[in-house]
PAPADREN-455849 format. One record per residue: residue in one letter; z, x, y of N, C-alpha, C, O, CB in turn. Coordinates in pm, whole numbers, padded with zeros to 5 digits, always signed. Glycine has a CB too. Layout:
<rs>
AZXYZXYZXYZXYZXY...
</rs>
This chain:
<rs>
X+02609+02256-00885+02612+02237-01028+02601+02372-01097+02523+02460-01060+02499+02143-01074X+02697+02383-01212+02660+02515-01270+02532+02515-01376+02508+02418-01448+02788+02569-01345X+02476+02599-01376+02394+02598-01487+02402+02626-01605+02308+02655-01680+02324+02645-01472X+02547+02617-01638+02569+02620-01780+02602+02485-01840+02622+02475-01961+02677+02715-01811X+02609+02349-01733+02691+02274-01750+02568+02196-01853+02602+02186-01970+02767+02212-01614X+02455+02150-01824+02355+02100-01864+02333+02157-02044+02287+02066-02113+02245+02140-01750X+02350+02245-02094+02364+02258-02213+02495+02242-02280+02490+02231-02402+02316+02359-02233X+02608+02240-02226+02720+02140-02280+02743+02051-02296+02834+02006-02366+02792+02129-02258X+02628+01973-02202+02659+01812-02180+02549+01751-02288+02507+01635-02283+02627+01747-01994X+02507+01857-02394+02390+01763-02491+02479+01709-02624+02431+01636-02710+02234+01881-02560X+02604+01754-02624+02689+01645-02762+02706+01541-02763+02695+01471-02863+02813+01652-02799X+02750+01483-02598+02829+01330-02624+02722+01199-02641+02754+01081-02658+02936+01290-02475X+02555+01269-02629+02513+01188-02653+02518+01091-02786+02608+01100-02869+02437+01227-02620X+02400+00990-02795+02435+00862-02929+02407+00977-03025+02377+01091-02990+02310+00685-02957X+02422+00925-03172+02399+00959-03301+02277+00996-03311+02242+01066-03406+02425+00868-03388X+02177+00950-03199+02009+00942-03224+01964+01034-03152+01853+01087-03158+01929+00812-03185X+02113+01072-03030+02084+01230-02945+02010+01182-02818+01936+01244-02743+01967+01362-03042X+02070+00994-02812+02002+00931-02660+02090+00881-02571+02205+00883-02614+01904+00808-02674X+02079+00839-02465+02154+00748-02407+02148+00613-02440+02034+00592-02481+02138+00758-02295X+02208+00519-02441+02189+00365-02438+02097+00354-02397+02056+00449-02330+02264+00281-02378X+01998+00215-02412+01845+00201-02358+01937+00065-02221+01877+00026-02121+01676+00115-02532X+02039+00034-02247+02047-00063-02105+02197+00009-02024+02287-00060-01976+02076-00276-02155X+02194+00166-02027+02256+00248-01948+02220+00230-01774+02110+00254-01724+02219+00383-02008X+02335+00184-01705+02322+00184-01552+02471+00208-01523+02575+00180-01583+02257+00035-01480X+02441+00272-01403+02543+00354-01334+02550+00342-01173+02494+00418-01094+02516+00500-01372X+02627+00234-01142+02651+00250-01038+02747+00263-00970+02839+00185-00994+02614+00204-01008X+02772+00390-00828+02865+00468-00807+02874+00432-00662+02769+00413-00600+02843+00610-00851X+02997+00422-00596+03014+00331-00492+03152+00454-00411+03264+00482-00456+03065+00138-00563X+03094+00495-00302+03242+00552-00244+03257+00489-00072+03181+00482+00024+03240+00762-00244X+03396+00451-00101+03419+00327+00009+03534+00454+00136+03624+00530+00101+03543+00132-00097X+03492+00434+00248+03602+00471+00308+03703+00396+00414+03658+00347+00518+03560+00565+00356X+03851+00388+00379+03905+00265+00517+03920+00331+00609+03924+00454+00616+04046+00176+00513X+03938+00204+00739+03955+00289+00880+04030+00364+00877+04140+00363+00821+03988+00234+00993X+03958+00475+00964+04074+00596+00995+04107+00744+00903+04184+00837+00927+04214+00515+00986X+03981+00711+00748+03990+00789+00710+03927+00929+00730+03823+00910+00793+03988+00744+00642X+03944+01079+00701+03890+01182+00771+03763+01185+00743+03718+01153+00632+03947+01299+00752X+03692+01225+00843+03551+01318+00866+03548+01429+00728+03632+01517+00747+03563+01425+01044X+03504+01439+00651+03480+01554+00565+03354+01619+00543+03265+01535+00553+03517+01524+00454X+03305+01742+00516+03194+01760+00487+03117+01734+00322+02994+01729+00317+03196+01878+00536X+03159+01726+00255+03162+01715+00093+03094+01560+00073+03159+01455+00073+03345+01728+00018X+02964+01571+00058+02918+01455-00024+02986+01353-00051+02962+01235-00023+02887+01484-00129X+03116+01424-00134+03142+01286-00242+03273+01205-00161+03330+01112-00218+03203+01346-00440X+03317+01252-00011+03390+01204+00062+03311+01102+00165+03372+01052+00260+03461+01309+00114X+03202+01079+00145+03131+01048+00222+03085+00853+00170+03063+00806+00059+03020+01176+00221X+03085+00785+00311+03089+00625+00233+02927+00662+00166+02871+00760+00214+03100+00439+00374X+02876+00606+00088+02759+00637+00021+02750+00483-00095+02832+00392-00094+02778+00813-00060X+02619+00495-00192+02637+00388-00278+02487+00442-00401+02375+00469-00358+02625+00210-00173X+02517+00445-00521+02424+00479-00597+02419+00410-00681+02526+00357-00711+02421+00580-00634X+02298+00375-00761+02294+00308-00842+02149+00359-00946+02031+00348-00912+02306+00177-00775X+02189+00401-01045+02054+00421-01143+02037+00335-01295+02113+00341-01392+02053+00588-01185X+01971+00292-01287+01907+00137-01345+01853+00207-01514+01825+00322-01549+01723+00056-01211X+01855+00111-01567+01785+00144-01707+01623+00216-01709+01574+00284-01799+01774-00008-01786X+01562+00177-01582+01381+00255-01614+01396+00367-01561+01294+00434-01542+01226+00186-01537X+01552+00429-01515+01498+00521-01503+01520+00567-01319+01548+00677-01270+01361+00489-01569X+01495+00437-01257+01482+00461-01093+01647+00474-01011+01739+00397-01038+01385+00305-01020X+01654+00560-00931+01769+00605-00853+01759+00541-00744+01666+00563-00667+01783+00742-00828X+01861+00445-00718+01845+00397-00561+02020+00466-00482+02133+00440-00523+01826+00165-00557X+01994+00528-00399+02089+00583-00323+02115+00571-00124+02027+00571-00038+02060+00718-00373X+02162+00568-00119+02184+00555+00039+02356+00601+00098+02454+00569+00030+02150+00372+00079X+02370+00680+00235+02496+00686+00238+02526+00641+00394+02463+00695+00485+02546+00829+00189X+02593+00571+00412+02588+00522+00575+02762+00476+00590+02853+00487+00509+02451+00353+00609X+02759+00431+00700+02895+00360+00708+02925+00214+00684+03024+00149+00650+02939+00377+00830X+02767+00181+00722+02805+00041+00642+02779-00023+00514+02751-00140+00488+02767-00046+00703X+02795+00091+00433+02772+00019+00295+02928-00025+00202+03032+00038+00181+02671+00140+00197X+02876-00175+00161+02972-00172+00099+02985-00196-00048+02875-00158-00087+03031-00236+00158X+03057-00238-00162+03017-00263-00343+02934-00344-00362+02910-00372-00480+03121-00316-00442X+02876-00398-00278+02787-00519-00292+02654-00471-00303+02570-00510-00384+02796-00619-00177X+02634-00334-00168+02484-00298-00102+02409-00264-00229+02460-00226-00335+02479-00156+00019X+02298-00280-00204+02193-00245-00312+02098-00151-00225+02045-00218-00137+02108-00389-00381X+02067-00042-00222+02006+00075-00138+01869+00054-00160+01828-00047-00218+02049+00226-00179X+01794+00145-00115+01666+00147-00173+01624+00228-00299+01723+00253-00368+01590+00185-00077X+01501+00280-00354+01514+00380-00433+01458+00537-00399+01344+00563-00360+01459+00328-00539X+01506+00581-00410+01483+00740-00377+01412+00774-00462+01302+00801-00413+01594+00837-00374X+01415+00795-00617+01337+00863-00722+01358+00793-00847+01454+00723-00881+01373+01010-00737X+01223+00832-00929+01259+00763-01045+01308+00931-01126+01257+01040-01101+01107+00648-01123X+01438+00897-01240+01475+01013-01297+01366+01056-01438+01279+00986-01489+01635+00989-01337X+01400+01162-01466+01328+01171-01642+01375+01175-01732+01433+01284-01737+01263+01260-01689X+01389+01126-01812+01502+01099-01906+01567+01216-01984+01670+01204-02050+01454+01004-02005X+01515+01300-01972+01671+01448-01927+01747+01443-01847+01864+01472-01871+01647+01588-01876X+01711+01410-01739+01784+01381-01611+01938+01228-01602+02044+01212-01541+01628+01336-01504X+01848+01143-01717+01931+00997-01724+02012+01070-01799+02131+01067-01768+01868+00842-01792X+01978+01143-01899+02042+01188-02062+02185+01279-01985+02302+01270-02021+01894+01328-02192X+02134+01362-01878+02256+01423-01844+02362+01380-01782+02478+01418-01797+02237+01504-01790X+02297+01259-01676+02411+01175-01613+02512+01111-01740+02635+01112-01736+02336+01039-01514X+02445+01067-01831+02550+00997-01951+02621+01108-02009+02733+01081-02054+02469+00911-02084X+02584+01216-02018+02663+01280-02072+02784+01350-02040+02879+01377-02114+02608+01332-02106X+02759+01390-01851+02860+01406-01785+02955+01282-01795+03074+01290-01829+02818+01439-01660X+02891+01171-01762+02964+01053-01764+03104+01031-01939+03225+01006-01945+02810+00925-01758X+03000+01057-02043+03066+01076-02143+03178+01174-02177+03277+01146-02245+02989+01087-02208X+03153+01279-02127+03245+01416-02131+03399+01402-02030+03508+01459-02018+03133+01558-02057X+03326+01295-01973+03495+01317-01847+03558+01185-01888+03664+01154-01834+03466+01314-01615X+03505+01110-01973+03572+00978-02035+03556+00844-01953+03645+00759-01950+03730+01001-02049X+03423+00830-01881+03419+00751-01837+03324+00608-01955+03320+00487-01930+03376+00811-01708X+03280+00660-02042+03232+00609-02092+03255+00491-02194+03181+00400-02232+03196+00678-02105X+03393+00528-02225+03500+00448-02299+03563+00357-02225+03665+00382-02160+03601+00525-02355X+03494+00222-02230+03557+00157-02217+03658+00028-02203+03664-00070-02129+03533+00187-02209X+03738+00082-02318+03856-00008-02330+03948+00092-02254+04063+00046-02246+03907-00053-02496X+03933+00216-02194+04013+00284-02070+04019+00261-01922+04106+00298-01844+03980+00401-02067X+03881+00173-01891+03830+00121-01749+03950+00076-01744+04014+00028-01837+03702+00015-01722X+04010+00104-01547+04105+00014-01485+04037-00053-01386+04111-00129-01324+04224+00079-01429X+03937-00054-01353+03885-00172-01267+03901-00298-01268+03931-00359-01371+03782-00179-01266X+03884-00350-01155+03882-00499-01169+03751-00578-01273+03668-00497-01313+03869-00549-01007X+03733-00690-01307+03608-00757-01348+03445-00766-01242+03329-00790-01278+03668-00907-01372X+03507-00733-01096+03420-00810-01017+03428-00706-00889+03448-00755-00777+03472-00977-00992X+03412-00550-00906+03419-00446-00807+03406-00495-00653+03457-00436-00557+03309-00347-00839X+03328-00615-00648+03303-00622-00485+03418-00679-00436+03403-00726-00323+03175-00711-00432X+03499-00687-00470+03621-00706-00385+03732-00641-00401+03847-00684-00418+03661-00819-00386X+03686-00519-00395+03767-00391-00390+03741-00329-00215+03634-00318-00155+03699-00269-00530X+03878-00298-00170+03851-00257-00036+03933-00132-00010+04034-00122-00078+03882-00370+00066X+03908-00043+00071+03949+00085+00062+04047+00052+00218+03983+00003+00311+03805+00217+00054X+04194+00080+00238+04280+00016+00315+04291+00172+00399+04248+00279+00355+04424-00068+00230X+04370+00147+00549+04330+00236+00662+04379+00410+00569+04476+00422+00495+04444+00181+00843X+04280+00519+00603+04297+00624+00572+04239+00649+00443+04220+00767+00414+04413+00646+00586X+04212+00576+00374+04207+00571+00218+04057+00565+00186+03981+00490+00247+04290+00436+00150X+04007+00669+00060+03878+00660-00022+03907+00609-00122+04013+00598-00183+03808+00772-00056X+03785+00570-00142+03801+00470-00328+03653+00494-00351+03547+00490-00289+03850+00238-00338X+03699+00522-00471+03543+00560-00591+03498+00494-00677+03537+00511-00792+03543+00664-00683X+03401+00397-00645+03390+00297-00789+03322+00308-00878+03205+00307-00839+03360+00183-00783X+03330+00320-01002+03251+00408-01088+03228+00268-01228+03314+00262-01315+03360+00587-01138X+03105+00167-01231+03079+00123-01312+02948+00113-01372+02838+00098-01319+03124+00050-01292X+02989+00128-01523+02910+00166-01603+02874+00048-01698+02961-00034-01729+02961+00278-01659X+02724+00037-01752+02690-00056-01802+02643+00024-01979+02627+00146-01972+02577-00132-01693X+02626-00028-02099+02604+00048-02204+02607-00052-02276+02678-00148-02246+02684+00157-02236X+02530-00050-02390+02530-00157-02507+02587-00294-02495+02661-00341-02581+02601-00104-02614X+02552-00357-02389+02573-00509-02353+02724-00562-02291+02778-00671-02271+02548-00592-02494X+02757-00422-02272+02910-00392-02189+02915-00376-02060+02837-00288-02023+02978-00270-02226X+02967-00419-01986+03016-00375-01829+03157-00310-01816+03249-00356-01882+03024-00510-01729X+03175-00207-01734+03314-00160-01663+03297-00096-01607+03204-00020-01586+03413-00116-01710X+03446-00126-01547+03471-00042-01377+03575+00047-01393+03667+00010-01466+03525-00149-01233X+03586+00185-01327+03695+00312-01352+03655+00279-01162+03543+00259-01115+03643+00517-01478X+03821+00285-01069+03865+00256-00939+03935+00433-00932+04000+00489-01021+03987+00092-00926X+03897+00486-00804+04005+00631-00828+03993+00621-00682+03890+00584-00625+03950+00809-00925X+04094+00653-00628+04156+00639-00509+04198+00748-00460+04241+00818-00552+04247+00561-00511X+04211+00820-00319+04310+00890-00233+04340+00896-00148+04249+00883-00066+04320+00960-00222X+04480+00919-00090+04538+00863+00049+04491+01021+00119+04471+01129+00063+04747+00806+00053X+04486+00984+00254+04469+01066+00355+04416+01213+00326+04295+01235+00325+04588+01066+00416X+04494+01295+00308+04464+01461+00286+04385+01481+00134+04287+01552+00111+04635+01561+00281X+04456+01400+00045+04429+01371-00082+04318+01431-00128+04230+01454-00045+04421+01246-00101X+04297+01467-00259+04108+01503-00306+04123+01349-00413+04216+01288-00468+04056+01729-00442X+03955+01332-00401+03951+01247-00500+03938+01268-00642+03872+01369-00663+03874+01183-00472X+03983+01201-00762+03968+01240-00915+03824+01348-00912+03719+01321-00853+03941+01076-01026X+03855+01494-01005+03794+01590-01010+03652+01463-01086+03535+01444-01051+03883+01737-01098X+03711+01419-01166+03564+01348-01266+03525+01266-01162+03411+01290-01124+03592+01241-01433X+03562+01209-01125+03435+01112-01002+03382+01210-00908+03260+01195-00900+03515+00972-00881X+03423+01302-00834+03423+01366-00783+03267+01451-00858+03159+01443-00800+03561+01404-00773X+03281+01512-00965+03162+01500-01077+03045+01476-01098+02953+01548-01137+03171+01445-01137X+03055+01340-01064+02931+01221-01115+02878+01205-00978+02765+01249-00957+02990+01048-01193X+02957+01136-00859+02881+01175-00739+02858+01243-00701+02808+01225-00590+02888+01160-00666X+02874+01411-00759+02810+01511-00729+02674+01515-00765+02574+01537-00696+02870+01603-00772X+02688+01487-00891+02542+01498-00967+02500+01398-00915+02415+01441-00836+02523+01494-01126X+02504+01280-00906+02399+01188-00833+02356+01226-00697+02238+01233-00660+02451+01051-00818X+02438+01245-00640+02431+01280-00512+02282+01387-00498+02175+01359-00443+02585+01352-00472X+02316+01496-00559+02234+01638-00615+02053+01553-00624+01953+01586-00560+02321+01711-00834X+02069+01418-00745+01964+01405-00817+01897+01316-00651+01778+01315-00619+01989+01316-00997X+01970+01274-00598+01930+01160-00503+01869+01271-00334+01807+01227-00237+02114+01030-00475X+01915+01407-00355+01864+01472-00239+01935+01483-00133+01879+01508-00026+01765+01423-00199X+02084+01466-00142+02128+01394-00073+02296+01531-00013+02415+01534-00044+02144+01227-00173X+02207+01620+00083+02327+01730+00093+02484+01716+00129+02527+01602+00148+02286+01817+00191X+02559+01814+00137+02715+01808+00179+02646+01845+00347+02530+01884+00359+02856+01953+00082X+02742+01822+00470+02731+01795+00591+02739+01926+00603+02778+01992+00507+02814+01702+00661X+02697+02000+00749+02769+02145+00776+02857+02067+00876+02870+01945+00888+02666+02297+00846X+02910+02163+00939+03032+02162+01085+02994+02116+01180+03064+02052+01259+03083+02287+01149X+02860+02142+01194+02777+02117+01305+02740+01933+01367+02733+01878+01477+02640+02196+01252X+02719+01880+01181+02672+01767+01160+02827+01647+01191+02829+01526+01165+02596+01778+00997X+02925+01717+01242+03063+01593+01256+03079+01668+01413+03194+01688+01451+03254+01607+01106X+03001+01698+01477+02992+01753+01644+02925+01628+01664+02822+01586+01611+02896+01916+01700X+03040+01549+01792+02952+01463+01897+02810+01496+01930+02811+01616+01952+03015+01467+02028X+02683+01450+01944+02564+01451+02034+02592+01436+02147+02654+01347+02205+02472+01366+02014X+02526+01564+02193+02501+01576+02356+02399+01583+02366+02319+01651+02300+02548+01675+02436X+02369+01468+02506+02209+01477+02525+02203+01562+02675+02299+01552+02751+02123+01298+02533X+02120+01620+02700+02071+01644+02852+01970+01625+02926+01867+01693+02919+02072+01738+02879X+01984+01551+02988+01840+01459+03038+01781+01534+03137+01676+01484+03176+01864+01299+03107X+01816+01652+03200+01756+01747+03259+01835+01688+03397+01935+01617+03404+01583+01759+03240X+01732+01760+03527+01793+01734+03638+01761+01585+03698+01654+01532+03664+01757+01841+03726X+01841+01522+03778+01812+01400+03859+01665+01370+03869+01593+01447+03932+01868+01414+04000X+01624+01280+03818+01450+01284+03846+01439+01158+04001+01330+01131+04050+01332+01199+03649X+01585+01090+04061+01595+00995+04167+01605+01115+04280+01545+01089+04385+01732+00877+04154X+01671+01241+04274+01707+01298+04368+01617+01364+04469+01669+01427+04562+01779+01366+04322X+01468+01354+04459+01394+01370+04548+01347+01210+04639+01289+01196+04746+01284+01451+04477X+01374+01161+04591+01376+00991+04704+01529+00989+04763+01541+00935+04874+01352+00796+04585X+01644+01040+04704+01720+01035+04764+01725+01153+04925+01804+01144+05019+01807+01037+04659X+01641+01228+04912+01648+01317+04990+01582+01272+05086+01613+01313+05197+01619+01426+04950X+01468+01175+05074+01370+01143+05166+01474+01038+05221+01491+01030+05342+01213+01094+05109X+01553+00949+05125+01566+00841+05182+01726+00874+05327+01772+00794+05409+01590+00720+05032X+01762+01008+05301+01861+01051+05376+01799+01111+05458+01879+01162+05536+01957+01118+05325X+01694+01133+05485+01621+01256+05608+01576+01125+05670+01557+01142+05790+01466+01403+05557X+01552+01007+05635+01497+00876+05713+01622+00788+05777+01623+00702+05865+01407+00771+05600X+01705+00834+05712+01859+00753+05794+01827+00556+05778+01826+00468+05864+01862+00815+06042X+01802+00550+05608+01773+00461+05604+01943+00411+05517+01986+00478+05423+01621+00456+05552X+01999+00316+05557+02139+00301+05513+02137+00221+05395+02217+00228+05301+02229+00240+05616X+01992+00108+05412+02073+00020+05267+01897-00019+05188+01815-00095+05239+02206-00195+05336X+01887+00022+05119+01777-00063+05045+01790-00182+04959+01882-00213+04884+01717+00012+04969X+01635-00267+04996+01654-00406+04955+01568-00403+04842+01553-00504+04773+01618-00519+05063
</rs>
């Protein structure tokens, strides 16, 4: 995040210089089979959701899907809520009679190779969904791209190194059978029962 961004983002708030009091944001990135390994947070299947009091529930795994409800990680401070709306406001997610989402996000599915970003927002007794999509090599929309940054950021929640998409290797050290096997060959014993 830059640190200049946080004092730009104090206009789009309300007339009163707040966010909505029943502001929730929940941010959903789906991946289908087969899509790439990336290191970048916001490529990553994940699921966020921050609620009107304030509390951040986040989680990123493979099996989450628009439905999951995570646990909560932190409660925010309402500078912290104030800035998510405002990023949210500044990239135009906030408007919306522009949402292309469906009515009912959980049955949105991300098809082989493909990310999808679900980005719905709740505000003054309104619901909507903004869907942003990319095939294979693709980047996803810079503005979603954005918002799960910053959540991501607020939730603790780092980009991978190189290291972290390396198979686990374990090494269990040396044979811990191979001293009975030695006895059991110096005894010319052929079959154990």
């Amino acid at each position: 995040m830059d640190a200049a961004e946080p004092a730009a983002l104090e206009a789009p708030a309300l007339a009163d210089g707040r966010f909505p009091a029943d502001f929730t944001l929940d941010v959903t990135v789906l991946l289908g089979p087969g899509a790439a390994e990336r290191l970048g947070v916001q490529d990553r299947q994940a699921k966020y959701v921050l609620f009107p009091d304030g509390s951040l529930h986040s989680d990123a795994s493979p099996f989450i899907d628009a439905s999951t409800r995570p646990g909560r990680v932190r409660w925010l401070y309402e500078d912290q809520v104030q800035y998510l709306w405002g990023v949210c406001a500044q990239l135009g997610f906030t408007d919306a009679d522009r949402a292309n989402g469906p009515p009912n996000p959980d049955l949105v599915r991300a098809v082989r190779g493909e990310r999808v970003a679900l980005l719905t927002l709740r505000a003054d007794g309104r619901t909507w969904t903004w869907v942003r999509r990319a095939v294979g090599d693709e980047e996803l929309d810079a503005a979603a791209v954005r918002v799960i940054r910053a959540l991501a950021v607020l939730s603790w929640l780092p980009d991978w190194r190189a290291d972290d998409l390396l198979p686990e290797r374990y090494d269990y050290g040396p044979d811990p059978y191979a001293a009975y096997r030695q006895i059991r060959d110096r005894q010319g014993v052929e079959k154990v029962r």
